[in-house]
N, C-alpha and C positions, 0 to 999 in steps of 0.2 A: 756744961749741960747735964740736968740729972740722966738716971739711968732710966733710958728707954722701958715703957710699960706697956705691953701688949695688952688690947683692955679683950677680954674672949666674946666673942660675937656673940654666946649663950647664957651672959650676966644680965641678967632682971634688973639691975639693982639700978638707980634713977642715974642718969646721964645729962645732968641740968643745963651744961654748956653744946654738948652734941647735940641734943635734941630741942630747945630751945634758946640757941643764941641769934641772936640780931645780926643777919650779914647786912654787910654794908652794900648795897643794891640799889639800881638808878631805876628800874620798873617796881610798878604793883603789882602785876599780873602773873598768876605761875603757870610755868607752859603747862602743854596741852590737859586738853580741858581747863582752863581759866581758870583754875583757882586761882583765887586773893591771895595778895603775900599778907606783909604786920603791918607795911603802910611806911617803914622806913623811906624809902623814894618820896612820898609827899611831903614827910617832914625836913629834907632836905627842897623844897621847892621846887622838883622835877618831875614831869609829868609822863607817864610810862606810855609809849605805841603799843599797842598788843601785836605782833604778831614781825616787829620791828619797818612798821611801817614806815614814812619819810615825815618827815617832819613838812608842814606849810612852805613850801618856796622849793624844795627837792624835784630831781627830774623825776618823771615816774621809772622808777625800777621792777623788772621783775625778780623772781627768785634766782633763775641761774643769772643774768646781768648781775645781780649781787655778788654770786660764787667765783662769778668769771670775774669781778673787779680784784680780787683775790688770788687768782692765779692756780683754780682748782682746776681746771683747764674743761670746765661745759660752757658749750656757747663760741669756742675759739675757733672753728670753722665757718663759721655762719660768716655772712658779708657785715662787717661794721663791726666784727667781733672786737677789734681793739677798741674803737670807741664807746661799744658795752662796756667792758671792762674797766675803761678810766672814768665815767660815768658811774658801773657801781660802785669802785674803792673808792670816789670822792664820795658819794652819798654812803657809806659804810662811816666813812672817817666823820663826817658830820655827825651822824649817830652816836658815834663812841665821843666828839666832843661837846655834845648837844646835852648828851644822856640820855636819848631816847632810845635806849633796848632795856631788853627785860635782864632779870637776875631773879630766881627763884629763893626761896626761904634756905637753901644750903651752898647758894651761892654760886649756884651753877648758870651759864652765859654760854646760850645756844648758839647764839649767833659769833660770837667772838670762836669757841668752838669749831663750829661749822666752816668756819671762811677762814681762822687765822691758823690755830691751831694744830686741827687736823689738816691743812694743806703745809704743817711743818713736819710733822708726823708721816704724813705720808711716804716722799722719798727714802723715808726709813725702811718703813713696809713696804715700798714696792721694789725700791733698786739692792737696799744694804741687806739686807734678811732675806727677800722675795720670798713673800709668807705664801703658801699654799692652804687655803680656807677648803674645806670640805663639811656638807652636813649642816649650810648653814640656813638651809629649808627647813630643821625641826625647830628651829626659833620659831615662835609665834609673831604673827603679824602686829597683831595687837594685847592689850592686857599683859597685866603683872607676870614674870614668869622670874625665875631666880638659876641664873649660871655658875655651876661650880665648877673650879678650875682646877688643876694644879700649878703649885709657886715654885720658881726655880729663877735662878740667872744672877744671882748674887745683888744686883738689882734688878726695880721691880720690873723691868720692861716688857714681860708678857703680858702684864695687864697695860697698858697704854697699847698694844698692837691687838691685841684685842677688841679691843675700843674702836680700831679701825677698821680690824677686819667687819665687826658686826655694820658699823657705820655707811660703810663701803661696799658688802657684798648682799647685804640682807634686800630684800625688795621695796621694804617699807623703809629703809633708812632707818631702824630703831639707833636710839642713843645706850651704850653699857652706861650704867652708874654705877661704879665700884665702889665697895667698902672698903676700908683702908686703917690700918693700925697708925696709934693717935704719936705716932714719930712724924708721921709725914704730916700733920698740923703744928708741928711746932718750930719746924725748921723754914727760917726767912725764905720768901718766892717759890721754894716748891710748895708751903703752903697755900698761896694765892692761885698758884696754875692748878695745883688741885681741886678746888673748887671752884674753880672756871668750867675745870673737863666734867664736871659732874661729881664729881669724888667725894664722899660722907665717911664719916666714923665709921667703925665696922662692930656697933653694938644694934641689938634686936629692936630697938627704939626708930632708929633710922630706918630700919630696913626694912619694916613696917610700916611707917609712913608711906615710903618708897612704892610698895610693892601696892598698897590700897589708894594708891593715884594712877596703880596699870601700866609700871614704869618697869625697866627690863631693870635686874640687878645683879652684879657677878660678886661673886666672893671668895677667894682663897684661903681655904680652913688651916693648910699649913701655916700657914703664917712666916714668922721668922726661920722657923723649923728647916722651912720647907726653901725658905729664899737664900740660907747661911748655911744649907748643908756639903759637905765636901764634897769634892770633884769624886771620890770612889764612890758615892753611894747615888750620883745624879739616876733620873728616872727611876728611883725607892721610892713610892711617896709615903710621906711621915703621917704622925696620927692626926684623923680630924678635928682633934679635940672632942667635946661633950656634945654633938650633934647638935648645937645649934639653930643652923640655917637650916637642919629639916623643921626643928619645932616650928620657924619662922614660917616656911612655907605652909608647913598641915595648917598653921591658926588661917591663913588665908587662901587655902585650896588654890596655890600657883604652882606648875607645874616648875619641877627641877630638872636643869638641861645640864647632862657632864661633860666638860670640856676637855680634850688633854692638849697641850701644847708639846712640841718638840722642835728641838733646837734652840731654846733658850740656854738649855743647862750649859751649853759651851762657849757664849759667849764671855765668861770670865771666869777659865778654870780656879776656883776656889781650892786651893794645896795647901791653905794655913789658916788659919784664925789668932789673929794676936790680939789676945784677950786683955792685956795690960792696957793696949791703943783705944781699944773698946770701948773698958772702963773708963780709962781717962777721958773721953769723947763723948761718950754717953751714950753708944750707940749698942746693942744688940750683938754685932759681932763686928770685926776691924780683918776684911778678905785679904791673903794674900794670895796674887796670882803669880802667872809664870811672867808676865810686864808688870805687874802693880803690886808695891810703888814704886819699884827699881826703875821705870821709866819714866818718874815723872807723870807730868797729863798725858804722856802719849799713850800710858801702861791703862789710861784710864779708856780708850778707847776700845771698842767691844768688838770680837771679832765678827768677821762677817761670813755668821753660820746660814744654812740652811730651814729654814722654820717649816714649820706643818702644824693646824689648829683643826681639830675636828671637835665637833658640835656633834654630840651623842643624839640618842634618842630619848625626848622628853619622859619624866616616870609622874605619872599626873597623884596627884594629892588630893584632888576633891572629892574624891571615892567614902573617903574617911569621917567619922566622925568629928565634932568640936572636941570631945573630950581625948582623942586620940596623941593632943600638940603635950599631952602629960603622960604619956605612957612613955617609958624610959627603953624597955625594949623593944615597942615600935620604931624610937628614936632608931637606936642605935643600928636594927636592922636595917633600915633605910640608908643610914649613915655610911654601913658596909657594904649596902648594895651601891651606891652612888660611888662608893672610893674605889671599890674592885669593880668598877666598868672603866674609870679612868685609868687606872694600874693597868689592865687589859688592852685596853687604846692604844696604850702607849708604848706596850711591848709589842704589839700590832706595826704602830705605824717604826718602830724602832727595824723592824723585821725589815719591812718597803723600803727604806730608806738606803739609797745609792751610796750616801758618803753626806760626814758632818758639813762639806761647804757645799755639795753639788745638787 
């Protein structure tokens, strides 16, 4: 595999496959608000539901009957709960053999999402991690808004619990669409589940798109930095790069929500980096831990820390003018103001905190 290319969320420069390639999708329709996909679903001869309705001949389902066929557990008190349940996953499975759900223009599968996905993610979130969400009222209901995180855990797994926690604790249900560095498209089936969960390139093409359809979007400025850096320096956060994601935000007046996460950083104390494994591999950095790889698959299982995700207080952007998204020290002072609230957070919640497992 070549050498990993982090493309910087703040390059201009055309992104012809990111930003315009053809996913392979069974709908036309792109979630909320309807927009039109390219039309690939028709030219395969399958006709899109809006909204994943049942095809002709289906029992009528509602939306939790759908969830509950799934096993997200709404609807499992009720009398006949079981036979809701088997009801929606037969009329779920129809759908996914039929082709009657949607897939948006980056590939993203609400429905698949909603019911399979996130109810495998979940046990994660709530039993193995037991995340504690705070703050997760200064998310906006609706409209474009842009969450910055901090990256850590050696893998990506704060942003996938993320996804949940917003999923899961927000009132509207918003969906995270995370940006992501162009390793996780190229590598077999994580590339697929990736844009199942919503996940796009992490250049200013996408993210734009993204944010002028009033879609929430998160993004990790560390980057590699920030996910490969040693066990001595965990909760340091690295630099944000060329402020980017503010430019991104000023061009379309969304506000930016700072997130910090804790409890990632210990799930796979990183005590080495074997850069020759790397190389050879193609990857960014090759972690050693205090289990990995001395043990095997089992060195590869992550321990089971304590998490905490607090959701900052919005710094809104539409105060500014258009020509503001060019001003270099607007940039950066925003840049600094947004990374020293999360640095703060997190030495904050670093303070609270009982003990890494408890």
């Amino acid at each position: 595999m070549a050498d990993a290319k982090v493309i910087p969320f703040d390059d201009d420069r055309s992104r012809g496959p990111a930003v315009h390639r053809t996913p392979r999708r069974r709908g036309t329709a792109g979630r909320r608000g309807g927009e039109p996909g390219t039309g690939a679903a028709g030219a395969r001869g399958v006709k899109a539901v809006p909204g994943g309705a049942q095809a002709q001949g289906d029992a009528p389902v509602t939306d939790a009957d759908s969830g509950a066929g799934l096993g997200d557990g709404h609807g499992a008190g009720d009398g006949g709960g079981l036979e809701r349940r088997i009801t929606g996953g037969l009329a779920f499975l129809r759908r996914r053999l039929t082709g009657e759900y949607e897939v948006d223009d980056f590939g993203y599968d609400e429905e698949l999402t909603d019911q399979v996905l996130m109810s495998l993610l979940r046990p994660l979130y709530e039993k193995y991690f037991r995340v504690e969400v705070k703050g997760v009222e200064n998310i906006p209901s609706e409209g474009g808004a842009l969450i910055v995180a901090n990256h850590s855990g050696t893998l990506p797994m704060d942003g996938l619990m993320m996804q949940v926690a917003v999923h899961d604790h927000h009132p509207a249900g918003r969906h995270l669409r995370l940006l992501a560095a162009d390793l996780v498209f190229v590598l077999p089936v994580v590339n697929e589940l990736a844009r199942k969960l919503g996940h796009t390139l992490a250049c200013a093409e996408d993210a734009a798109r993204l944010l002028e359809r009033g879609e929430l979007v998160g993004v990790m400025p560390e980057g590699f930095k920030g996910l490969g850096k040693p066990f001595g320096d965990r909760y340091k956060l690295q630099r944000f790069g060329r402020g980017g994601f503010v430019s991104t935000a000023l061009k379309h007046g969304t506000p930016i929500i700072p997130c910090s996460v804790v409890g990632a950083e210990e799930i796979y104390p990183m005590i080495g980096n074997s850069r020759t494994l790397a190389r050879v591999l193609g990857f960014p950095y090759f972690p050693l831990t205090p289990t990995f790889p001395w043990l095997g698959p089992l060195g590869a299982v992550p321990l089971p820390t304590k998490w905490t995700i607090q959701f900052g207080e919005p710094i809104p952007t539409d105060g500014y003018p258009p020509e503001a998204a060019e001003d270099p020290m607007l940039m950066f002072n925003l840049t600094d103001q947004v990374r020293e609230q999360i640095q703060h957070t997190l030495y904050k919640l670093l303070v609270q905190r009982r003990s890494v497992f408890f």
